[in-house]
N, C-alpha and C positions, 0 to 999 in steps of 0.2 A: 606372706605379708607379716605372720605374726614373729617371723624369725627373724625375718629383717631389720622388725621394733626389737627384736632382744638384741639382736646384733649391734644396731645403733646406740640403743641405751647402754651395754657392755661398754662399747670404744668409747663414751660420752664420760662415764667413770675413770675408766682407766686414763682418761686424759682428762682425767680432773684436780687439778692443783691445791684449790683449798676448796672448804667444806664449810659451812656457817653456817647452823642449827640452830633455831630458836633463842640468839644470844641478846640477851638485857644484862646492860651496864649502866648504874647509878651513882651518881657521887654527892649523897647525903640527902635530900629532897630532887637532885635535880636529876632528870632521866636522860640519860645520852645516847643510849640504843634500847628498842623494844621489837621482845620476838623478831628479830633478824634472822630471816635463811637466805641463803644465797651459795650460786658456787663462781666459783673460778677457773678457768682453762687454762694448762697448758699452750704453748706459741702463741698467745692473743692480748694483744694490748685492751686492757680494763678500765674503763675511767672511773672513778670515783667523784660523784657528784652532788653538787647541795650546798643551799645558802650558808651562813656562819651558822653554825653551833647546830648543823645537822647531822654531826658523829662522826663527819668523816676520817678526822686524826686518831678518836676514838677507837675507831674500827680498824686502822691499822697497827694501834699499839698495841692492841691484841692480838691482831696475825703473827706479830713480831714477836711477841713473850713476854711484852713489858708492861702489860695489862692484862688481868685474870679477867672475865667474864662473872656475874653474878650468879648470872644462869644461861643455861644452853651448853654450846660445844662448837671449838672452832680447833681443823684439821690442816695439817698443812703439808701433804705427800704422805700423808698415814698417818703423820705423827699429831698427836693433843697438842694443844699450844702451852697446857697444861702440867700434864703428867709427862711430857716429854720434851720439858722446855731448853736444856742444854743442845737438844738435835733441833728444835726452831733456830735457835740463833747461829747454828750453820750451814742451814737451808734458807735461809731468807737473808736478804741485802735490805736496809732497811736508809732511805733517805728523808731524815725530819723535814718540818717546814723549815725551822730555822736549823742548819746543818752545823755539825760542831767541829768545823773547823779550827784550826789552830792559827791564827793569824800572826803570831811572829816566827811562824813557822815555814818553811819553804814549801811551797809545791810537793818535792820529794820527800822531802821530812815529815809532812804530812801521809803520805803514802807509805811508808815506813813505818809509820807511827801504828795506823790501822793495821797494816798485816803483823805488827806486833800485838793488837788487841786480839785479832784475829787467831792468836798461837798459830805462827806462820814465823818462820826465820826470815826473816828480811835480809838478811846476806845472802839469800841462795834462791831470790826471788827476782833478781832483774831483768829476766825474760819476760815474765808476770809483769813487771813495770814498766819493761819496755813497749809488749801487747797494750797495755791501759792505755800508753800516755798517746801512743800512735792513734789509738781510737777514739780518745778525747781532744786528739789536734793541740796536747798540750806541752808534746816532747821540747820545745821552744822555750818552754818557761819554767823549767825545774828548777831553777835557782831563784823565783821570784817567790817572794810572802805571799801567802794568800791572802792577807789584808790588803794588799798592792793591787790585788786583780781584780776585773769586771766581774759584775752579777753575772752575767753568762758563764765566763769562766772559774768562778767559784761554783756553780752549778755542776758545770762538768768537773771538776777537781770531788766532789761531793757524790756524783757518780762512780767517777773513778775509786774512790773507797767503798762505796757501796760496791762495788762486783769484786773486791778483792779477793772473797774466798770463793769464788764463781756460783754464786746461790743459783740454785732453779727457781725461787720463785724474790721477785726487785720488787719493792715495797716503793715510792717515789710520791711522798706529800709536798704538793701544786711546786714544783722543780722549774715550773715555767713563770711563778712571781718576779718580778724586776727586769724578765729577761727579756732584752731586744726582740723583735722576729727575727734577722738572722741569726743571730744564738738561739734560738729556740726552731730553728730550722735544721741547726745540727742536733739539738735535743735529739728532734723527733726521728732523725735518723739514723743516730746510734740505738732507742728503742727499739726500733724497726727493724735492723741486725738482731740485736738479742729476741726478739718473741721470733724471727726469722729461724732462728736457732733451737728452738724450741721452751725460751724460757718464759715464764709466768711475768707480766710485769702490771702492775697497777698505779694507773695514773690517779691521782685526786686531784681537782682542779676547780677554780670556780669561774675558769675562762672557756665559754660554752662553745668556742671554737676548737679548742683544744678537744673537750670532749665529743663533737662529732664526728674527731678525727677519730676513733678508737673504734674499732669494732664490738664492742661490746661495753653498756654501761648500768651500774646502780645508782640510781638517783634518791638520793636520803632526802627525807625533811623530818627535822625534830626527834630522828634518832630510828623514824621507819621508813622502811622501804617501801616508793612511790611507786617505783618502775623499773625494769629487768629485762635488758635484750638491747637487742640494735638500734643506735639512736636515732636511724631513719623509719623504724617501728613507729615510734613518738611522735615524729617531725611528721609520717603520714597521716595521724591521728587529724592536721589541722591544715587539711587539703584544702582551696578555696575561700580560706580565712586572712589572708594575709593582700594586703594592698599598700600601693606608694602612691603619693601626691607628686607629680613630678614639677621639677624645676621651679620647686615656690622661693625659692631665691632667700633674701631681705627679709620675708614676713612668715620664715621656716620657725622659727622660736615662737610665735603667738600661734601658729596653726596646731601646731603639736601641742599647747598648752590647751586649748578647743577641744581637739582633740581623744585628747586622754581625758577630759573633763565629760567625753562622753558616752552614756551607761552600754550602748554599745559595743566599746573600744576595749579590750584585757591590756595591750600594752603598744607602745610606740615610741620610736627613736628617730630623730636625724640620720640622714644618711647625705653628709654632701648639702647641694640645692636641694633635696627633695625630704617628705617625710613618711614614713613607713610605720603602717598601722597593724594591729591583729585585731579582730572582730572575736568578740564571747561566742562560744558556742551557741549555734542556733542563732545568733545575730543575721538580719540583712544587713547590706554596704548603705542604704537610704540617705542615712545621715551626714557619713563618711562622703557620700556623693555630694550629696548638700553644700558640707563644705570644702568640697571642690570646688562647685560651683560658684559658692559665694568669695574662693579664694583666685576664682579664673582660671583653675590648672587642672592636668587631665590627672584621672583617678586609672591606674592599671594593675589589676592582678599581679602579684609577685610570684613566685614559688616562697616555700614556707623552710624557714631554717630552725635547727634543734632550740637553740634559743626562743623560738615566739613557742614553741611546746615547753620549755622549761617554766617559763615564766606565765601562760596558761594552767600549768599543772598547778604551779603555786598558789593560781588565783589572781593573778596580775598582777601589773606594775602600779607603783603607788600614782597617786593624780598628777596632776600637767602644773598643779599650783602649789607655789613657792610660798609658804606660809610667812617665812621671812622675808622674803623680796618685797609682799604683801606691805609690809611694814617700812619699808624705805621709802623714804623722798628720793623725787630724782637728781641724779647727779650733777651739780653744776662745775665744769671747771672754764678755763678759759679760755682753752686753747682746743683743736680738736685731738691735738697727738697728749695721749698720755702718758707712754713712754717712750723714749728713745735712746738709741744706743748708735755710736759714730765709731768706726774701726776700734772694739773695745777686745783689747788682748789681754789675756792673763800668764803668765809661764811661773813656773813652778821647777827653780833652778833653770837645766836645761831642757825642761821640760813645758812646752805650752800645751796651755790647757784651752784656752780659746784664742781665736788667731782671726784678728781685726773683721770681725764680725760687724753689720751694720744694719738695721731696720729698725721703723716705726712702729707705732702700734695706737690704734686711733682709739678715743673714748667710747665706751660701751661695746668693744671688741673680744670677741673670746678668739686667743690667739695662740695655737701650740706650739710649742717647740719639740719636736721629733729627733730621735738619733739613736745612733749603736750605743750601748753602754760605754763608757769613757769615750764619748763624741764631744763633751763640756757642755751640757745642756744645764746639769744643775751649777756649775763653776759662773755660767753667765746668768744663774737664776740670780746664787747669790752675790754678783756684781752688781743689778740691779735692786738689789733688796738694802744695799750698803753695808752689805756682810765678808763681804771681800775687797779691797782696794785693788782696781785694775794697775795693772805693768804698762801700758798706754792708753788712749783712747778715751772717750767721756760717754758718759750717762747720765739722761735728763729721766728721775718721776716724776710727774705733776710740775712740769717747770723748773724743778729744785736741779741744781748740778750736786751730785752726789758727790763729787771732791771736796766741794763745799759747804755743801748744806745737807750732811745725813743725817742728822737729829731731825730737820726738817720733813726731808722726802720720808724714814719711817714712819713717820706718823700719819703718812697718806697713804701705807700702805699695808696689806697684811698680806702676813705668810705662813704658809702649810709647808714644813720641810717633808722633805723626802723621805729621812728616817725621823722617826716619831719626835717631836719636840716635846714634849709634856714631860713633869714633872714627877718621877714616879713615885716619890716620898709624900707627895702630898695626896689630897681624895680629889675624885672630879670636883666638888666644888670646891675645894681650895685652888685647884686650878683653874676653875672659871673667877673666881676671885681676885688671883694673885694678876689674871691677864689682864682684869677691867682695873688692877690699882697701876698697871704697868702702863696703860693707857692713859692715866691719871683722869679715871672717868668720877664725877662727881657722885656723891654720896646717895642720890637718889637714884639718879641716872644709872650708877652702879646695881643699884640693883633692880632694877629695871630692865637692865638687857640680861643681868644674870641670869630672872627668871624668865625670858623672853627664852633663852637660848636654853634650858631647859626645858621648856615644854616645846620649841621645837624641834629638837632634836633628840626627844623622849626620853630624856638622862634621870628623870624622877626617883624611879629604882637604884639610884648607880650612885648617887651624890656622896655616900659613905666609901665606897670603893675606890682602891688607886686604880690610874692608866694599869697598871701590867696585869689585873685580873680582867680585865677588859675584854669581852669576843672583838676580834681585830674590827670590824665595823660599825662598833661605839667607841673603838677610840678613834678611829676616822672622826667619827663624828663630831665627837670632843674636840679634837685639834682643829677640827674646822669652826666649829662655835669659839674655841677663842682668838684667831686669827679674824674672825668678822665682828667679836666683840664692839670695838669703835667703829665700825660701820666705814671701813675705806674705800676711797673712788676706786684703786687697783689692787687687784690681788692676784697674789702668785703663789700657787700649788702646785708643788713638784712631787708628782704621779700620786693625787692625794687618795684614786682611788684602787695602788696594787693590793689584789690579794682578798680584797672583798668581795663578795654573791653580787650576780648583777642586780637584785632589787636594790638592794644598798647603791649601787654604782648607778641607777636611775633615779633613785630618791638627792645624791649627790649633785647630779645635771639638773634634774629641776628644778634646783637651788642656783645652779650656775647659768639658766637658762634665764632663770627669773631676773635675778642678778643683773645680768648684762640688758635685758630687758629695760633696769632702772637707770642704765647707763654707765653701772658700773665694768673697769677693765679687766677685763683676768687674762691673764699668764700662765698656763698648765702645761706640764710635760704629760705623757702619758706612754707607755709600751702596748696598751688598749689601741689599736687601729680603730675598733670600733668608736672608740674617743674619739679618736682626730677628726671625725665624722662631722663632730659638732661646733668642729671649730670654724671659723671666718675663712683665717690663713691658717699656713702652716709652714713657719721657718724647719729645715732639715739642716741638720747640723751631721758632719760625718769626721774623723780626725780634724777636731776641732776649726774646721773650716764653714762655713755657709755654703749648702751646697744646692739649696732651691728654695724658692718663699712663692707659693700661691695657696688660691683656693684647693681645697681637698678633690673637688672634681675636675681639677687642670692638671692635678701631678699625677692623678690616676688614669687622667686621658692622655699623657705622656709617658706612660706605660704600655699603655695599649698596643697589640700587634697583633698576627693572621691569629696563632696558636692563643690567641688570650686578649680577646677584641670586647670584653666587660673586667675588666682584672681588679679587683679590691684596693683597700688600703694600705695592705699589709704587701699587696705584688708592687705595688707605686714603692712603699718604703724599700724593699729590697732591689728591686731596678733603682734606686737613684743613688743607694748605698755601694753595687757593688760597680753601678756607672762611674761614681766617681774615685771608686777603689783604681779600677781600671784608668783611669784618666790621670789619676798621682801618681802611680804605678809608671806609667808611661814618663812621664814627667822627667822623673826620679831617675 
C-alpha cells in the first residue's frame, strides 16, 4: 500500500505542469492573490474560476512572465516564472481577455506576425500554418482582416497564435466571451485535441457551464483559493438542495422575486415556464412548498449543477428586488405592441446584414434575440434604436416610424451597446451627468436619478474613476445606469451582460425582471443560453434571416429526440442553427 502512494504521488509530479506556492500579489493597497498553492496537470483541461476581480487574469499573468509575484513561487515544467523567464515565454501560449490582434491586418499576416514575435522564420513555416489554419477551420479566410471577422473567429485566429510555437502548457483568459455556442463548440474541441495530446491548458471563465465542462477546476474569490478538484466534488456538496416550480408560466417573474426574497433560498433563476430554486444549507423546502402551493404548481427536486455550488459557496445570489424598478411608475403606452419591425433589410454593399426580417414585441416583454456571431442581431438592434437607417422595410418604437421620427422614438428608448458606450475621458459621474444632460433631464430631476443610479448600482467609490479602470461589471453597471437614466418604456441591451460573474449577471436580471414587471419592453441579445431562459420569446436570427420566434420552452421541445429527450437551450440553439444551415445549403 505504501509503495503505491509513493508510486502515485511520483507519476502525480512528474505530471505536473505548473507549481503555485504560496503566491501573494498586490497592486498598492489592493490584494489580488493571497497565499495561493495550487498545481496543474499535464493533458487536463483546468478552469479558472471567480467572480470580477478574484485574480483570475492576475494569476495567469504570472504563469506567463509578465507578472512577478510578491511572494511565494510559481513553476512552469521546472522552470521559475522568475529567474527563468526567457524559457516561460516559450513554454507557455498565452491568450489575453482582450487578444492583440491586429485588425488591419489579414488572418495570415496576423499569423506571420506572431511566429516573427515568436523568433520563428515565417518563410519556412507554412506547414505550421497550414497545420493551425486546418485546426482552427480557418484555411477559408486567410486573406480576410481580422477586424472583418466574427468573435468566434477572432477567438480562434487568437488561438491559432497562441500554439504557434507549440507550448506545453495554453494559457486561455474566458476565449468563450462574445462567442456563439457553436463557435464555442469548436472552442472546446480544438482544447480537447491539445490536452488529448498531452498539453496543459487552462481555461478562466465566468461561464459556469463552461467550467463544469473541465475536469478539474480553482475557484478564486478575492484573490484565494475557495476550492480545488472536480467540479462535480462541489456540485455534490448540494445534493438534495436544489428544486424547480414547474410550469408557472405568466407569473414566473413575481415567483422568483418571493422567492429569492426568502431567507431560506441562496439563489434562483428562470428556467423557461418554470423557476429553479437552491435551499441554504441545512434549509427545509417548507416555504419553497408553500409557495408552490400558493402559486398552484408542483415543486420537484432537480439534480444540482456546478452553478447552484458556485454561487452557494459565494454566499448567494443577491435578492429577488429590483431597487430601481422599485422606483418606477408603471408604464403607460397606447398601444400593446411596443415594437415592431415589418421585412426590415439592411445590406452593406453586397453584403446583407439583415434580410426582411419581421416581428412584434408586446409592452412589458422581455424579448431575445439569438444568433451565430454575424447572424445581424446587433445590425437589427441598431435599426431599431435609429442608429442605422434600414436599405428597406419599416420600424415602429412606441408608435414613432423611425424614418420619420427618430429624434422622437430615441427618446423612448434606451440602449446598452454591445461594445462599451461610455466615455473614457470622462469619470463615472461625468458620465452619469453628461447622459441625464443628453436627455435633457431637468436641473432637479437631474440630480435626482443621478444619485438614485448611484446608490443603486453602488458606484459611491468609483464617481472619480474613468470607465477603463473599471472591473468589467461596474462598468456593465455604469452603461446600464445611463441607458435607464430617463427612465424609457423600451430598452435594448446588446449582450449587456458578456464577460461578467454570474452574481453580477443576477443582480442584472433582477433589474430586468423588475423592469418588465413595471411594464417596461426590453430587447436583449445574449450568447448566455442561460439568459434566453428569462426571456418571453425568442427571435433566432441565422445568416441574417429569421429563422424561429417562440417561447424558450417550444424551441427546446423542438429540439428534442430518442438521444436527447430533455435537451437545453444551448442544444435548441444549435439544432436550429445548423437546421437551417442545412436547409440554405440545400437551397443554394
Amino acid at each position: 500500500m505504501l509503495a503505491c502512494s509513493i508510486t502515485e504521488t511520483t507519476l502525480q509530479r512528474e505530471n505536473t505542469a505548473v507549481v503555485i506556492e504560496a503566491v501573494d500579489k498586490h497592486f498598492g493597497n489592493v490584494q489580488a492573490l493571497r497565499e495561493l498553492n495550487a498545481d496543474i496537470q499535464y493533458g487536463r483541461l483546468t478552469g479558472l474560476v471567480g467572480p470580477d476581480g478574484a485574480g483570475k487574469t492576475t494569476l495567469m499573468r504570472i504563469m506567463t512572465g509578465l507578472l512577478a509575484p510578491n511572494a511565494g513561487r510559481v513553476t512552469v515544467s521546472g522552470y521559475d516564472v522568475v529567474d527563468d523567464n526567457d524559457a516561460i515565454h516559450v513554454l507557455t501560449g498565452y491568450m489575453p481577455q482582450r487578444f492583440g490582434l491586429y485588425e488591419d491586418l489579414s488572418v495570415m499576416e496576423n499569423m506571420q506576425l506572431y511566429a516573427q514575435l515568436r523568433s520563428m522564420d515565417a518563410r519556412y513555416n507554412n506547414e505550421l500554418f497550414a497545420e493551425l489554419l486546418d485546426f482552427t477551420r480557418l484555411g477559408s479566410f486567410t486573406t480576410r482582416l481580422a477586424g472583418k471577422l466574427s468573435g468566434g473567429m477572432k477567438q480562434k485566429l487568437g488561438l491559432a497564435c497562441a500554439l504557434m510555437a507549440r507550448p506545453r502548457v495554453l494559457l486561455l483568459d474566458e476565449p468563450g466571451v462574445g462567442v456563439d455556442p457553436v463557435s464555442r463548440q469548436d472552442l472546446w474541441r480544438m482544447v480537447q485535441a491539445l490536452t488529448d495530446e498531452g498539453m496543459a491548458v487552462v481555461w478562466s471563465t465566468a461561464y459556469l457551464d463552461e467550467a463544469e465542462r473541465c475536469e478539474s477546476v480553482l475557484l478564486l474569490n478575492r484573490g484565494q483559493l475557495l476550492f480545488e478538484g472536480p467540479p462535480q466534488k462541489l456540485t455534490a456538496q448540494l445534493e438534495g438542495r436544489s428544486f424547480r416550480l414547474e410550469n408557472v408560466g405568466a407569473e414566473r417573474r413575481t415567483v422568483l422575486t418571493k422567492a429569492l426574497d426568502l431567507p431560506c433560498v441562496s439563489d434562483g433563476v428562470i428556467q423557461g415556464a418554470g423557476v429553479r430554486v437552491v435551499l441554504r444549507d441545512g434549509a427545509q423546502p417548507d416555504d419553497i412548498q408553500a409557495l408552490a402551493d400558493q402559486a398552484q404548481v408542483r415543486l420537484t427536486a432537480v439534480p444540482a449543477r456546478f452553478e447552484d455550488a458556485f454561487i452557494d459557496l459565494l454566499g448567494g445570489g443577491p435578492g429577488g428586488t429590483s431597487a430601481l424598478a422599485e422606483r418606477l411608475s408603471p408604464v403607460e403606452l397606447g398601444s400593446d405592441i411596443a415594437v415592431s419591425c415589418r421585412n426590415l433589410t439592411k445590406r452593406f454593399g453586397d453584403f446583407t446584414a439583415t434580410d426582411n426580417v419581421t416581428f412584434d414585441v408586446h409592452k412589458g416583454e422581455v424579448f431575445g434575440l439569438l444568433g451565430p456571431n454575424g447572424a445581424g442581431k446587433s445590425t437589427t438592434f441598431k435599426m431599431l434604436c435609429g442608429l442605422l437607417k434600414p436599405t428597406s422595410g419599416e420600424a415602429q418604437v412606441v408608435g414613432h416610424d423611425l424614418r420619420r421620427a427618430t429624434g422622437a422614438a430615441k427618446s423612448r428608448l434606451g440602449y446598452m451597446a454591445q461594445k462599451f458606450s461610455l466615455y473614457g475621458l470622462l469619470s463615472v459621474r461625468q458620465n452619469l451627468e453628461f447622459s441625464a444632460g443628453v436627455y435633457q433631464l431637468e436641473r432637479s430631476t437631474r440630480r435626482e436619478r443621478i444619485d438614485e443610479m448611484i446608490d443603486t448600482f453602488d458606484l459611491a467609490d468609483w464617481l472619480s474613476a474613468t470607465p477603463d479602470s473599471l472591473p468589467l461589471g461596474l462598468k456593465q453597471r455604469l452603461a446600464l445606469a445611463c441607458s435607464l437614466m430617463h427612465r424609457p418604456p423600451v430598452l435594448f441591451l446588446d449582450e449587456p451582460t458578456s464577460g461578467v460573474d454570474p452574481i453580477t449577471r443576477r443582480e442584472f436580471w433582477t433589474h430586468i425582471n423588475g423592469l418588465a414587471r413595471k411594464g417596461v419592453t426590453i430587447m436583449v441579445t445574449t450568447h448566455f443560453m442561460d439568459e434566453a431562459e428569462y426571456c418571453d420569446r425568442v427571435a433566432m436570427l441565422s445568416r441574417a434571416q429569421l429563422i424561429a420566434l417562440d417561447t424558450p420552452d417550444a424551441l427546446k421541445q423542438g429540439a428534442a429526440g430518442v438521444d436527447n429527450p430533455d435537451p437545453t437551450m444551448e442544444d435548441a440553439f444549435i439544432h436550429l442553427v445548423e437546421t437551417a444551415d442545412r436547409e440554405m445549403e440545400a437551397r443554394a
